[in-house]
MARTOR-741426 format. One line per 5 residues: for each residue y, z, x of N, C-alpha, C, O, CB. Coordinates in nm, 4 decimals, m for minus. Glycine has a CB too. Example, Ala and Ser with C-alpha at 12.3 -4.5 7.8 and 13.67 -1.06 7.14 Angstrom:
BEGIN
m0.5690/0.7800/1.3190/m0.4500/0.7800/1.2300/m0.3300/0.7800/1.3200/m0.3319/0.8465/1.4236/m0.4473/0.9046/1.1308; m0.2250/0.7080/1.2850/m0.1060/0.7140/1.3670/0.0030/0.7870/1.2900/0.1138/0.8039/1.3409/m0.0598/0.5725/1.4084
***
This chain:
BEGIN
m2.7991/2.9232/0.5835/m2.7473/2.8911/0.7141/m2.6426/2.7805/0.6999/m2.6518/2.6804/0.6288/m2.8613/2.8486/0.8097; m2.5762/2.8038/0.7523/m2.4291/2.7184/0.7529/m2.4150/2.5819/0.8748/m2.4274/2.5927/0.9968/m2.2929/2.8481/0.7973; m2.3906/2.4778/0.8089/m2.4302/2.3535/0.9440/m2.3062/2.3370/0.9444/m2.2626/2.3033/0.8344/m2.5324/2.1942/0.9270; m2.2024/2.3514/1.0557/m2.0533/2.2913/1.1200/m2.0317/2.1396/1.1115/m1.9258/2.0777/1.1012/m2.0401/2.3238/1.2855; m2.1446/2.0997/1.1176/m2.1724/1.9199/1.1190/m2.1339/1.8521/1.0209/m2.0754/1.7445/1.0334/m2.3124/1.8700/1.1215
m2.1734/1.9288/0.8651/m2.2394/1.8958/0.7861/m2.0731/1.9464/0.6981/m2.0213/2.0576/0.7090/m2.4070/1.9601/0.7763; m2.0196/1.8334/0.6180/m1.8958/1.8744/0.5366/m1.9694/1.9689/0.4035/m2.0806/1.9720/0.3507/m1.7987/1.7157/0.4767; m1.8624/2.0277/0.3885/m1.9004/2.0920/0.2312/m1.9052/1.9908/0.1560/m1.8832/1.8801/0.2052/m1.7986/2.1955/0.1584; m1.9382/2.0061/0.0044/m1.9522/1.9305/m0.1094/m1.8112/1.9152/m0.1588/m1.7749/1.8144/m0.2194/m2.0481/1.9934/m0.2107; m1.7133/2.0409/m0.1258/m1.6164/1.9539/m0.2646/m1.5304/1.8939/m0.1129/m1.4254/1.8353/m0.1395/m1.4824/2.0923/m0.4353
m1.5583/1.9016/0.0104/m1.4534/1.8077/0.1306/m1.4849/1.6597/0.1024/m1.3943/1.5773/0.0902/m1.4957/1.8392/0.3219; m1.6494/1.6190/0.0895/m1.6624/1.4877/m0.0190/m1.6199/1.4482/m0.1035/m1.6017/1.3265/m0.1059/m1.7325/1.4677/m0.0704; m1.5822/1.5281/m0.2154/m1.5301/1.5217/m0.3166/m1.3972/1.4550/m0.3308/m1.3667/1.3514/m0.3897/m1.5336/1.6281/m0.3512; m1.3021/1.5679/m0.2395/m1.1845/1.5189/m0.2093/m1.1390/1.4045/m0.0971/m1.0402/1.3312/m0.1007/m1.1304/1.6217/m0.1876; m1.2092/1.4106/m0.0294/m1.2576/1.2420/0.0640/m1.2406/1.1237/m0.0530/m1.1519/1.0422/m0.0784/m1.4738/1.2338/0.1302
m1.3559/1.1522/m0.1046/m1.3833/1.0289/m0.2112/m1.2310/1.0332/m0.2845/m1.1590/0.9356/m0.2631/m1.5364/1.0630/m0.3409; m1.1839/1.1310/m0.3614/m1.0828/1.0952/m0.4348/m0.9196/1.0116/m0.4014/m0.8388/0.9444/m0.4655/m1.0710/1.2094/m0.4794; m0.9333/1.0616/m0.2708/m0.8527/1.0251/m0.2011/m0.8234/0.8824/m0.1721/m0.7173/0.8205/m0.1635/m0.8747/1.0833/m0.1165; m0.9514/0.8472/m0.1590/m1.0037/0.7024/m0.1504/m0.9901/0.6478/m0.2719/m0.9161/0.5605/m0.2265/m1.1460/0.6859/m0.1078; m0.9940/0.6272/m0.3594/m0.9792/0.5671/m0.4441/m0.8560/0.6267/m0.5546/m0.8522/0.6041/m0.6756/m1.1056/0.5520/m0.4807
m0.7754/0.6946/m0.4882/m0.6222/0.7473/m0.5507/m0.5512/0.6783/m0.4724/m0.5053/0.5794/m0.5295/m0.5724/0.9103/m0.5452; m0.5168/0.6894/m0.3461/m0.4478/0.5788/m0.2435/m0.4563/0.4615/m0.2838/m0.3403/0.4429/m0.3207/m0.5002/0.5683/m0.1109; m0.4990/0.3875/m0.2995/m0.5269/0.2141/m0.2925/m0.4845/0.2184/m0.4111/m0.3821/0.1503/m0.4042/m0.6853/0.1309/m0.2666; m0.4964/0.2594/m0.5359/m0.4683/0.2586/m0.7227/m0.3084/0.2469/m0.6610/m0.2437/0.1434/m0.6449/m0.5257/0.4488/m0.8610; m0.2617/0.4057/m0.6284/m0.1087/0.4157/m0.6132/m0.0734/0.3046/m0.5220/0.0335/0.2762/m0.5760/m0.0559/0.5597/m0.5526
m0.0786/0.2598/m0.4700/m0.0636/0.1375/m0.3559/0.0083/0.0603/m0.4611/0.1203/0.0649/m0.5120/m0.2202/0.0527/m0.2788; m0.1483/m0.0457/m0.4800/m0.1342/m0.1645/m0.5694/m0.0698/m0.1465/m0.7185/m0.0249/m0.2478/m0.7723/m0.2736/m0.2203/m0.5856; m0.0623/0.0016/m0.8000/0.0442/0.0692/m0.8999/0.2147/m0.0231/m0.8215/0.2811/m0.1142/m0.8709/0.0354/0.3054/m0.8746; 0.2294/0.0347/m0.7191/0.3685/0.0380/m0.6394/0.4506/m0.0956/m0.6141/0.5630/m0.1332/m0.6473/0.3404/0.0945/m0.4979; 0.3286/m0.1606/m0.5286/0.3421/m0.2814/m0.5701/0.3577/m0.3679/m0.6992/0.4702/m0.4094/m0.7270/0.2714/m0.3097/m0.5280
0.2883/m0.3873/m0.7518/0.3260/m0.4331/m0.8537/0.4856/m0.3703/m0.9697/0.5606/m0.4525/m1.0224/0.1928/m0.4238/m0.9053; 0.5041/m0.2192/m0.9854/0.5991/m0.2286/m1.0121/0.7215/m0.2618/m0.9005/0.8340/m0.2154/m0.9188/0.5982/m0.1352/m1.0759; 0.6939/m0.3359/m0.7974/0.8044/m0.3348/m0.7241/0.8396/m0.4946/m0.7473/0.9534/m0.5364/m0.7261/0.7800/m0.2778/m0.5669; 0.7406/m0.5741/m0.7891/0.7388/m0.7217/m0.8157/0.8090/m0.7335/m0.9661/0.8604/m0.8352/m1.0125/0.5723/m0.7867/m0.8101; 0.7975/m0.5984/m1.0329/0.8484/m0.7010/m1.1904/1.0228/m0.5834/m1.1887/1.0763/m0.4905/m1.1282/0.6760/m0.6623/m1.4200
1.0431/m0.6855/m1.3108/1.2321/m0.6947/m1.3412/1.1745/m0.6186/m1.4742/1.0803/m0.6450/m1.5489/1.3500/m0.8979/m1.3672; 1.2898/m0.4923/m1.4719/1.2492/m0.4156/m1.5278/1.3787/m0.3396/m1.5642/1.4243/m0.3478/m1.4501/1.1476/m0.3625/m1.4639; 1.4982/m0.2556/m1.6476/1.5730/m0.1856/m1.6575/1.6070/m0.0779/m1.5747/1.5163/0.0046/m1.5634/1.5570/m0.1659/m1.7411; 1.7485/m0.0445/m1.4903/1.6964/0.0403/m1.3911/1.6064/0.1913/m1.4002/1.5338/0.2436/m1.3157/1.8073/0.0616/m1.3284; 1.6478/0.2408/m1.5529/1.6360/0.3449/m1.5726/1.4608/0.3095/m1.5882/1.3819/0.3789/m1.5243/1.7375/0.4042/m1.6839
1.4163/0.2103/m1.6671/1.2634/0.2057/m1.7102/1.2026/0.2159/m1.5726/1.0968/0.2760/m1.5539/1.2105/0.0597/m1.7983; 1.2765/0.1516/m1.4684/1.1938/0.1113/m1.3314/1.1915/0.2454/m1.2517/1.0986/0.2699/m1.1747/1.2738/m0.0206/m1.2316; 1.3030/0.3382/m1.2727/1.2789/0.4820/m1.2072/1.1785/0.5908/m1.2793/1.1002/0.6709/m1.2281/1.4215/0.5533/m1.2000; 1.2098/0.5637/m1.4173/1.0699/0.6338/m1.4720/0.9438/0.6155/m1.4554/0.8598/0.7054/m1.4505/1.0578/0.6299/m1.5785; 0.9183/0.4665/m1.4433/0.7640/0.4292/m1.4323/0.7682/0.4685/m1.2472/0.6580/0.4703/m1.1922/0.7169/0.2200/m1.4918
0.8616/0.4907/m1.1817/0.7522/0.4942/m1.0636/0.7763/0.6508/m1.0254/0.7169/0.6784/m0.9212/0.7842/0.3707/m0.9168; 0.8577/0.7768/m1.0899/0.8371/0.9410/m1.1244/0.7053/0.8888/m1.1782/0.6266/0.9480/m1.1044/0.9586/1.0425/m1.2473; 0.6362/0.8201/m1.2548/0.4917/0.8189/m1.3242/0.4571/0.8666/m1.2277/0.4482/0.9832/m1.1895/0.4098/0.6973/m1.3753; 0.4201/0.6998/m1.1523/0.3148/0.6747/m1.0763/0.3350/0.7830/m0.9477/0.2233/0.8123/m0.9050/0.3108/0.5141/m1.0392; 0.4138/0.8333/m0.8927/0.4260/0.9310/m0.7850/0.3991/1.1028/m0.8370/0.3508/1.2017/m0.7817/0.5850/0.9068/m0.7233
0.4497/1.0790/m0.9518/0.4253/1.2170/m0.9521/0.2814/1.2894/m1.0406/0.2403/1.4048/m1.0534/0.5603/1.2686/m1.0098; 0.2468/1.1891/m1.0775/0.0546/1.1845/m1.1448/0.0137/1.0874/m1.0687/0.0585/0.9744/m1.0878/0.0076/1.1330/m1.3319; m0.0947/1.1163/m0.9508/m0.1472/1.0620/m0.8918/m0.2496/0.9875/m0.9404/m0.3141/1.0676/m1.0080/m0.1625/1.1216/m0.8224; m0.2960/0.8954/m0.9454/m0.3959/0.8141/m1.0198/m0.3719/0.8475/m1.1515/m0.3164/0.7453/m1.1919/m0.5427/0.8369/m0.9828; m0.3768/0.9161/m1.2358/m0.3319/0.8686/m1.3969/m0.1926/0.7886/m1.4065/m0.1777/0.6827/m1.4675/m0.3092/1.0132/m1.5008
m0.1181/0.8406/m1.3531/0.0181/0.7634/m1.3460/0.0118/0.5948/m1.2967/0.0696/0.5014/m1.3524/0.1141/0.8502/m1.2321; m0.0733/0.5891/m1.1798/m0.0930/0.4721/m1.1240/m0.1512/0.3559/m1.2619/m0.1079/0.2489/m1.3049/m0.2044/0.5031/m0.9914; m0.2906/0.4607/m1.3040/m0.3928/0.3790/m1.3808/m0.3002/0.3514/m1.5480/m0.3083/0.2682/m1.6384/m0.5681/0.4884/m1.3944; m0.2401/0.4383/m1.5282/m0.1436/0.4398/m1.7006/m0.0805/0.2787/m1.6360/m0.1181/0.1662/m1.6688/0.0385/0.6275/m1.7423; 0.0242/0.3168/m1.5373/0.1120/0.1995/m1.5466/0.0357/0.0446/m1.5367/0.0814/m0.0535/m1.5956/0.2184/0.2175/m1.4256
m0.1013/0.0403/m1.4429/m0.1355/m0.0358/m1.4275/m0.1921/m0.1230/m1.5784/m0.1803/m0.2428/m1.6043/m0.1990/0.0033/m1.3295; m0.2375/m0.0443/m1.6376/m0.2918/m0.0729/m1.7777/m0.2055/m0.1301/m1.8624/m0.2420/m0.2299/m1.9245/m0.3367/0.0389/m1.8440; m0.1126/m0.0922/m1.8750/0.0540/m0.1114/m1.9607/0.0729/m0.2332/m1.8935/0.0619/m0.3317/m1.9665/0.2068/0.0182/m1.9295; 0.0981/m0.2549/m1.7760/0.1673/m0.3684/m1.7176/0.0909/m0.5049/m1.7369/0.1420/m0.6168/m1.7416/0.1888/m0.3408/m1.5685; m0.0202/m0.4774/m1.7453/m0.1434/m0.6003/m1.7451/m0.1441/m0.6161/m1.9019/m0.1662/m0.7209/m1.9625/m0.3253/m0.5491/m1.6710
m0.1261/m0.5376/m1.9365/m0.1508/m0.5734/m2.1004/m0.0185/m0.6752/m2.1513/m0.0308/m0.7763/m2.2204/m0.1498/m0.4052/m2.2082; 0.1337/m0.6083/m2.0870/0.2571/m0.7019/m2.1334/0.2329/m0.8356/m2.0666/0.2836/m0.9433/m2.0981/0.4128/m0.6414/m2.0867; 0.1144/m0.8012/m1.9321/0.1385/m0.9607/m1.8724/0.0410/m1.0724/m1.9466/0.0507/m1.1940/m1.9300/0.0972/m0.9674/m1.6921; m0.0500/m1.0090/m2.0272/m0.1261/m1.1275/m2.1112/m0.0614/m1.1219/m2.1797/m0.0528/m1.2418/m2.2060/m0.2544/m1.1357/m2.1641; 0.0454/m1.0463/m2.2834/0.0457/m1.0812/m2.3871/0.2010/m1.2115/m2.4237/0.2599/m1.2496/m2.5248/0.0333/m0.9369/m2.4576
0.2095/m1.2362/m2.2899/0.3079/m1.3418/m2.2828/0.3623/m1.4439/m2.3169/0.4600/m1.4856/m2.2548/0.3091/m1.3684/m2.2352
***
């Protein structure tokens, strides 16, 4: 029996992902919008982050934090 109320499993799924792909790409965006960067490097990294949704975000974010300790 089918409940109208009641979401499917993968509408959770994609709920949840959503949720936590938004806010990554966000704060991804931001931050490359704060650093000085080559124009060409600065258009590639954000084709990343827009066009791989959360890997792109989580790649750049990872990369960027790593050049910022290693300062």
């Amino acid at each position: 029996m089918e409940m109208p109320l009641v979401p499917a499993f993968y509408d959770v799924v994609w709920s949840i992902a959503v949720l936590l792909v938004l806010p990554l790409t966000v704060v991804a965006l931001m931050r490359w919008r704060s650093q000085d960067r080559p124009t060409r490097a600065a258009l590639l990294w954000v084709l990343v982050i827009l066009l791989l949704p959360g890997l792109g975000a989580a790649v750049f974010l990872a990369v960027s934090s790593r050049g910022r300790t290693a300062g």
